[in-house]
C-alpha positions as CSV (number, residue, x, y, z in Angstrom):
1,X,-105.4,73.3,5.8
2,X,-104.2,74.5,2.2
3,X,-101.2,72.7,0.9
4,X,-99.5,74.4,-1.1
5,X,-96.2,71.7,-1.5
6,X,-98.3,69.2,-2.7
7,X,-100.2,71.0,-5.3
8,X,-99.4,68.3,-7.8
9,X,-101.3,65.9,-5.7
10,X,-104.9,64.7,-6.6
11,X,-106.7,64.2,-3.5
12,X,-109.1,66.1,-0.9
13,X,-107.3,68.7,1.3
14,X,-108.1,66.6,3.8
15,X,-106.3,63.3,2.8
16,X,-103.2,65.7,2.0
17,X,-103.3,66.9,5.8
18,X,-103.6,63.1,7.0
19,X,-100.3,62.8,4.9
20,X,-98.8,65.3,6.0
21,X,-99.4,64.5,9.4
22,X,-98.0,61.0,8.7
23,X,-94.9,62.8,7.7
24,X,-94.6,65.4,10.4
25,X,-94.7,62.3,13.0
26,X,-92.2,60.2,11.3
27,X,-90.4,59.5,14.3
28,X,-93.3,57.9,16.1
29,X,-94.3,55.1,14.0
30,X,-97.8,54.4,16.1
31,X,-99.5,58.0,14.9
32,X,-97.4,58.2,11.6
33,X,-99.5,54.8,10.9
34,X,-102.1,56.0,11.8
35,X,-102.3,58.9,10.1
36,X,-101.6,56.9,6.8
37,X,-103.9,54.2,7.3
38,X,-106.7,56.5,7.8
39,X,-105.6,57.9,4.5
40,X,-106.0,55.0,3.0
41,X,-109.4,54.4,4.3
42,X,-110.6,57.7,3.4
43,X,-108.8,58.0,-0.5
44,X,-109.7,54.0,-0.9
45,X,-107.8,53.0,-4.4
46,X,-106.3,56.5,-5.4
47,X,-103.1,55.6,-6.4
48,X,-101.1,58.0,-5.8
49,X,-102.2,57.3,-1.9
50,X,-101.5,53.8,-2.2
51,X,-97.8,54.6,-3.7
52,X,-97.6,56.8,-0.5
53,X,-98.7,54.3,1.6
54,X,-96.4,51.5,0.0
55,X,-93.4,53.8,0.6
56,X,-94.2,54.6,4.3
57,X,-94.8,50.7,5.0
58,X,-91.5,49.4,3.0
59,X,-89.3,52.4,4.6
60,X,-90.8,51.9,8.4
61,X,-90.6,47.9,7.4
62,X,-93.4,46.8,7.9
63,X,-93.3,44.7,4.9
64,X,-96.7,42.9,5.0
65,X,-98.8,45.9,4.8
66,X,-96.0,46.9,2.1
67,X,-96.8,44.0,0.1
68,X,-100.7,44.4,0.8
69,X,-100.6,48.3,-0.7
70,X,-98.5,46.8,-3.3
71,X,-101.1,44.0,-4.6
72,X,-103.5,47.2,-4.1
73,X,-101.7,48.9,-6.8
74,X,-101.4,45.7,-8.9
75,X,-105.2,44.9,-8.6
76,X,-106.7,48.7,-9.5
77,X,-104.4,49.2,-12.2
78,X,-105.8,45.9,-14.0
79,X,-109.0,46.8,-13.1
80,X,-108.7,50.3,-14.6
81,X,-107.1,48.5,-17.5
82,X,-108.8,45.9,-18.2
83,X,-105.9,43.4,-17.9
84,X,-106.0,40.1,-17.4
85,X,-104.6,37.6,-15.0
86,X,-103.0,34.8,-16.4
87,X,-99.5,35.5,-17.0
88,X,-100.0,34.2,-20.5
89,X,-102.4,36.7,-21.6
90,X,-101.0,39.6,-19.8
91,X,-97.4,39.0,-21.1
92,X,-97.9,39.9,-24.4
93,X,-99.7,43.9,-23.5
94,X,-97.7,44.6,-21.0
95,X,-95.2,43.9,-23.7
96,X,-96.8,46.4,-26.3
97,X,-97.6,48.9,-23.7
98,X,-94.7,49.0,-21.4
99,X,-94.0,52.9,-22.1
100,X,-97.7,53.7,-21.2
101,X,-98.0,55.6,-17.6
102,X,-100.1,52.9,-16.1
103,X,-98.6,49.8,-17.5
104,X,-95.0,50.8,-15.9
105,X,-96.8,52.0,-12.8
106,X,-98.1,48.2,-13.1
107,X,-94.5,46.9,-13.4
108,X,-93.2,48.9,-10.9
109,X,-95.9,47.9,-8.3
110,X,-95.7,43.9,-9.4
111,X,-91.4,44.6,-9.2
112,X,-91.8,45.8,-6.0
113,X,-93.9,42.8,-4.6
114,X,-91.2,41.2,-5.6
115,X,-88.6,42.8,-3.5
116,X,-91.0,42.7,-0.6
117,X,-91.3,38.9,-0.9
118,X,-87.1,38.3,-1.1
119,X,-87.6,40.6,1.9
120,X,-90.0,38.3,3.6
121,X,-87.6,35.1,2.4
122,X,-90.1,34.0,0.3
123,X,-87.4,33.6,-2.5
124,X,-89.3,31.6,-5.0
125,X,-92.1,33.9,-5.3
126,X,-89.8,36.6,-5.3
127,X,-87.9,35.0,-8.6
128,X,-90.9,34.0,-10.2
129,X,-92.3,37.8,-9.9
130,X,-88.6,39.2,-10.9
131,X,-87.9,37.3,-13.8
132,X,-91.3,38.3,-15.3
133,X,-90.3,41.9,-14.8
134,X,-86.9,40.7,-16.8
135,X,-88.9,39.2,-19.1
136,X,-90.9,42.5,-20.0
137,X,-87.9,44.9,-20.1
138,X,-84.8,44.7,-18.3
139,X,-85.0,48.7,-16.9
140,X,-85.5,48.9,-13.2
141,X,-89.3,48.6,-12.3
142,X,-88.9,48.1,-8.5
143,X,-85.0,47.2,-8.2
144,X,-86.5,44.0,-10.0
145,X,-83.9,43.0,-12.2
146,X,-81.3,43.5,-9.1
147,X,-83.5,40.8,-7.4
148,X,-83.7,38.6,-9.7
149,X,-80.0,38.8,-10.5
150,X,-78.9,38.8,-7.1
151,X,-81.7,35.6,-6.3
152,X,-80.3,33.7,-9.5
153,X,-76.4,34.2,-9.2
154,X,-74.8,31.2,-8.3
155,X,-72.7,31.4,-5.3
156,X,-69.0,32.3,-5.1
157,X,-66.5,29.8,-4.8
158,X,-63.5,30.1,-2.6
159,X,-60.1,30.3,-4.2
């Protein structure tokens, strides 16, 4: 099956069809997951699969396997970049490469983790994620900076 509408995308014909299967049966969540998990299978870390498959699994919340794609995202692009993990180290390039493709594909992924976990009420991970984001640039890599802003404002008082 040639798809034309997604010419842009890099992957097999056949991981394309699988995703657009997934969104043909939007409506019936059982084969729309399905369809995307076996895309995931099949294209393994491909990235722009995961981002596909992180969309489908926040929008149909289902916010585990949202948060799983999401640390999938996280984990290839330091592999494929060489980054390390302690926040210490890391800081400092994502700092000097913030404008690079990957690095804000990095922020956005680690932003939206952060989201997922406010989502999942895990507010403390969620703020710790967030205000590193802030920390990095204050643009909007996965609505973090809302987050954190909305997880650090102190509460209203009543006239």
């Amino acid at each position: 099956m040639s798809s034309p509408t997604l010419s842009w995308y890099n992957v097999p014909e056949d991981i394309k069809s699988l995703l657009l299967s997934a969104a043909r049966s939007w409506e019936d969540t059982a084969q729309s997951e399905q369809y995307i998990i076996e895309a995931l299978a099949k294209a393994d870390v491909n990235l722009d699969v995961l981002i596909t498959a992180y969309r489908y699994f926040f929008y149909k919340n289902n916010l585990w396997m949202a948060l799983q794609v999401a640390q999938k995202v996280v984990d290839r692009i330091r592999e494929l970049e060489q980054l390390p993990e302690p926040w210490s180290e890391l800081k400092p390039i994502l700092l000097d490469r913030r404008e690079e493709s990957n690095i804000r594909l990095y922020l956005n992924a680690y932003g939206a983790s952060g989201l997922v976990w406010a989502k999942l009420g895990e507010l403390e991970k969620a703020k710790e994620i967030t205000s590193r984001i802030k920390e990095i640039d204050g643009k909007e890599f996965g609505g973090a900076t809302v987050v954190f802003d909305v997880l650090t404002q102190p509460p209203e008082e009543d006239d």
